[in-house]
C-alpha positions, 0 to 999 in steps of 0.5 A: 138148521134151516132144514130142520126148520123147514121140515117143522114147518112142512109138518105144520103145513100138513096140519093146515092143509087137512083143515083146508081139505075137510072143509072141501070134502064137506062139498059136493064132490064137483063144487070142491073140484071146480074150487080147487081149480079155480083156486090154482088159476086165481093164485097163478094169473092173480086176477086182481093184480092191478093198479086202481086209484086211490081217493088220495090219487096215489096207485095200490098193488092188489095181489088177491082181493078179501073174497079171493083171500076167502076162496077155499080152493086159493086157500088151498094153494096159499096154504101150500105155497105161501107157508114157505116165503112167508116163515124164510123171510120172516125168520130171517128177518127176526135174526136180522133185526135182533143184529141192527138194534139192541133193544129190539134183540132185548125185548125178542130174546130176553123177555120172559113173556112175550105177546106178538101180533101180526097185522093182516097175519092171515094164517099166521105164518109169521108168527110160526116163524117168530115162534120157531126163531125165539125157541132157537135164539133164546136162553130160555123160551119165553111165552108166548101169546100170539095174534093174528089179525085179519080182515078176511075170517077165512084164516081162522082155522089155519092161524088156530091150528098154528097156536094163534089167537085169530081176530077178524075182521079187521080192517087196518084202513079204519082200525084205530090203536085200542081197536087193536089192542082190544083184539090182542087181549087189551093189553100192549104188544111187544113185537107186531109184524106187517107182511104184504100190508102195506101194499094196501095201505101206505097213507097218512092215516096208516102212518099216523097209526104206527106212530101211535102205537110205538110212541105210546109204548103200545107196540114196542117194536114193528116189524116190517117185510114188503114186496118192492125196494122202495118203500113210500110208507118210510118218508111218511113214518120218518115224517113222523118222528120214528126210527126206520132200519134197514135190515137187508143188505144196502148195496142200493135202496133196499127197504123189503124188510124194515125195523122200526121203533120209537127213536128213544129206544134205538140202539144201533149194533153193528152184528152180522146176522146169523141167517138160517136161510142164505140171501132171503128174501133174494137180493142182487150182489149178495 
């Protein structure tokens, strides 16, 4: 199964990079050579990969900053590379949340219609694979409406490409819950992702905006995937009343990938998930 995935996902891959080559091949020949070499040495050092101090005094990992993100030539290399982390991890992260909750399992596999939104989703690949995980898993596939939101508009075309609605810019530190339901067509969302978010953006503000969301039935369940095993966003959203899982394996602290939910609406299950793609993303012991 996870070969057959994966050769969707490569074909769709091939569809995002011809935009992405296009769009190099209306520049001069030199610019769009200089770019794409710029493009593999920022996605390689990573330049903006630091530490920088916050107004609250706490410390923010950046990978890339907004005008790399819009880089076409990091695009180029995103696009390539990234597609592959971001579907694995967040398919199995799907499977793995549908065996830890009942009720997230209902509204993923059993809704006849289904509106998703990935905060900060740039390209999309989340969606790609909540999309492909749901045509695998469900009876019947339900339709979907799919919503990637971004501060850069740079992913437009790509998250397009991939049957995604694109809004940007959008920027979660003053977003606001009818900001984003507005630019996921006004109406409530059943599934939002978070990936490599909250890196920049774990705060009281950004937990207060979780908490609203899922409260006030505006979002029913939230999906969460992160770089570091510990993650300070869970005390604040837990502060506030929700419910977080754990979906890795907690052989220690793992909170790479995390469910979380109105705490009325958890149903603990103890199934083992069905993973498409072994020890993703990878944990130690397992």
């Amino acid at each position: 199964a996870g070969l057959r995935l994966l050769a969707g996902l490569v074909a769709r891959t091939k569809v995002v990079l011809a935009l992405n080559a296009r769009a190099l091949a209306r520049l001069p020949a030199d610019q769009a050579s200089k770019l794409l070499d710029e493009g593999r040495r920022i996605y390689g050092e990573k330049p903006s990969l630091r530490k920088f101090a916050a107004s609250d005094g706490q410390n923010k990992n950046v990978t890339w900053s907004d005008d790399e993100y819009g880089h076409l030539g990091l695009q180029a290399q995103y696009l390539k590379l990234k597609s592959f982390q971001r579907f694995t991890e967040t398919y199995n992260m799907c499977a793995r949340a549908c065996a830890a909750d009942g009720y997230a399992r209902r509204v993923l596999l059993e809704s006849p219609a289904l509106r998703v939104a990935s905060l900060g989703g740039g390209p999309a690949f989340e969606l790609d694979a909540l999309r492909e995980f749901c045509h695998a898993a469900c009876p019947t596939r339900p339709k979907l409406a799919m919503y990637s939101l971004d501060l850069q508009p740079g992913w437009g075309p790509y998250a397009n490409a991939l049957g995604c609605h694109f809004v940007a810019p959008l920027d979660v530190s003053t977003a606001t819950p009818k900001s984003i339901v507005r630019a996921c067509g006004d109406r409530p969302i059943d599934v939002m992702v978070i990936s490599y978010l909250f890196i920049y953006c774990t705060d009281a503000r950004t937990a207060d905006l979780m908490h609203h969301l899922l409260v006030n039935d505006l979002v029913k369940v939230l999906f969460v995937s992160e770089r570091t095993e510990n993650q300070d966003i869970v005390g604040l959203l837990e502060q506030r009343g929700l419910a977080v899982v754990p979906l890795l394996p907690q052989r220690s602290k793992d909170q790479r990938q995390l469910l979380v939910l109105d705490p009325k609406r958890r149903e603990r299950t103890a199934g083992e998930p069905d993973l498409a793609f072994p020890n993703v993303p990878f944990a130690r012991g397992t």
